[in-house]
N, C-alpha and C positions, 0 to 999 in steps of 0.2 A: 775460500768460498766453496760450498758443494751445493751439488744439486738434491732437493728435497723432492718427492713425489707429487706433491703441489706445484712446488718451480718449472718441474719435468710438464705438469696434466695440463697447466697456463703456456707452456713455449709448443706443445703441441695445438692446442687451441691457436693459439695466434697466428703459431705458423701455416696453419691451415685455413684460416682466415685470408691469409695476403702481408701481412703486416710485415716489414723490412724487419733486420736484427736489431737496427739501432730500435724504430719503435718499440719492439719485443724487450731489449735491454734495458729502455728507460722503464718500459711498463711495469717489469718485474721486480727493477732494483736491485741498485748491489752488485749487479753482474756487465763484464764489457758484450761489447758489439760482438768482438771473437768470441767470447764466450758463447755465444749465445750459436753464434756459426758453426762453431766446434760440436755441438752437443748438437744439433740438430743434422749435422754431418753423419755423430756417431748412431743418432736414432737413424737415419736412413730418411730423411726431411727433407733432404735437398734438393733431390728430384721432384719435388710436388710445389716449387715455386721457382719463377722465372722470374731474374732479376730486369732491372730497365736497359740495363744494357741488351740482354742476351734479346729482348723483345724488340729492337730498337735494331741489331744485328742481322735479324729474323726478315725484317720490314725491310731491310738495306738489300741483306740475297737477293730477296722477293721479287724486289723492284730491276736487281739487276739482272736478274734471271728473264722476266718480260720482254727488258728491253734486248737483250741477245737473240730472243726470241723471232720479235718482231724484224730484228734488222736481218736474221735471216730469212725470217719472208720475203720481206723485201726485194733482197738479193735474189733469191730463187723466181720471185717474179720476173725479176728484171729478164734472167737468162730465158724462162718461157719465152716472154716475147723478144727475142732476137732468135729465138730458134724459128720462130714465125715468119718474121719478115725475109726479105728476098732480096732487098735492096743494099749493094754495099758497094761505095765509094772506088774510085778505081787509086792503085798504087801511090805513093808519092814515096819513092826512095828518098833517106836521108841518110846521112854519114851521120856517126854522134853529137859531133860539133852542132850540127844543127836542129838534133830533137831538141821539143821545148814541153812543158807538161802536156800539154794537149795533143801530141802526138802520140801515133802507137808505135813503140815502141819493141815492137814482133821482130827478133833478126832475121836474117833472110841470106841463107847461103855461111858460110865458114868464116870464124874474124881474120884468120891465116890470108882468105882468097881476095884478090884483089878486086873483083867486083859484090864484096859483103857487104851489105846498107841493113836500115832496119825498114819497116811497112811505111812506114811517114800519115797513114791515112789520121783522120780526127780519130782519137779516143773515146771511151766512152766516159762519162763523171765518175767516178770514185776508180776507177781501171786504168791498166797502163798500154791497155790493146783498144784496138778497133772492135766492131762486131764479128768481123769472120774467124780472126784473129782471137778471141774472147772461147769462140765454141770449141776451139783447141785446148785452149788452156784450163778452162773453166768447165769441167764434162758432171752433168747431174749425178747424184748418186744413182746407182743403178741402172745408169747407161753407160758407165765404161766399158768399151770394147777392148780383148785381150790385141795389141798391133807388137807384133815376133818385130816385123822388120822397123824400124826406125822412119825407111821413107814409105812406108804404107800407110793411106789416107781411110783413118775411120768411116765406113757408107754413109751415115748420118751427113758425115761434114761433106763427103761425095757428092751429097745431091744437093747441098746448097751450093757448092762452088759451080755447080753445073746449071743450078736456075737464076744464080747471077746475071 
């Protein structure tokens, strides 16, 4: 089979139309599906149509792109308002044995030392801390404070332990 200047002036029309290779290959005759993919390859055609997958791919990102989106909203909402409120529970030390999901889970002191526990206070939903417990772990972007020493307490988190 070769390609004639007719064959070649019909697979550029068509394919510039939309028309898949198979359509393109029955319409012309004579010629396979690859054929028709090959030569439209070699004209430089293939960028100028997007097949159903590749559209369909495109839709899927899209979509999951949005929802990434949205659930970081979400989340950054969330921390907003607990940097707001003022209100936090007071301690319930537990040993491991007796965290359960809904506890926070913040350790407290060295596993080595013999009075080490974790916060015990309620969790928050989808976190494995409390709220005060949460603004440690969980710092916005572009509020991290550089802390050299280990036990030095970010001012931010300072003033909420202090209007507790």
């Amino acid at each position: 089979m070769s390609w004639t200047e007719e064959k070649v002036a019909k697979l550029k029309e068509l394919w510039g139309k939309g028309n898949t290779a198979s359509q393109i290959a029955e319409i012309i005759g004579g010629i396979s599906r690859n054929a028709v993919i090959g030569k439209a390859h070699r004209l430089n055609l293939s960028a100028k149509i997007k097949t159903r997958a590749a559209t369909s791919n495109e839709s899927f990102n899209n979509s999951v792109l949005d929802k990434n989106n949205k659930s970081k909203k979400g989340r950054r909402n969330k921390f907003k308002s607990l940097i707001i409120e003022k209100d936090f529970e007071p301690e319930n030390p537990k040993t491991l044995e007796e965290l359960d999901e809904n506890s926070c889970k913040w350790p407290i002191g060295h596993p080595d030392e013999k009075n080490f526990y974790f916060c015990g206070r309620s969790s928050l939903k989808d976190f494995s801390y409390c709220k005060l417990h949460l603004l440690y772990a969980y710092q916005p972007k572009g509020k991290k404070e550089d802390v050299t020493d280990k036990e030095e307490v970010p001012e931010f988190i300072e003033k909420k332990i202090k209007s507790a």
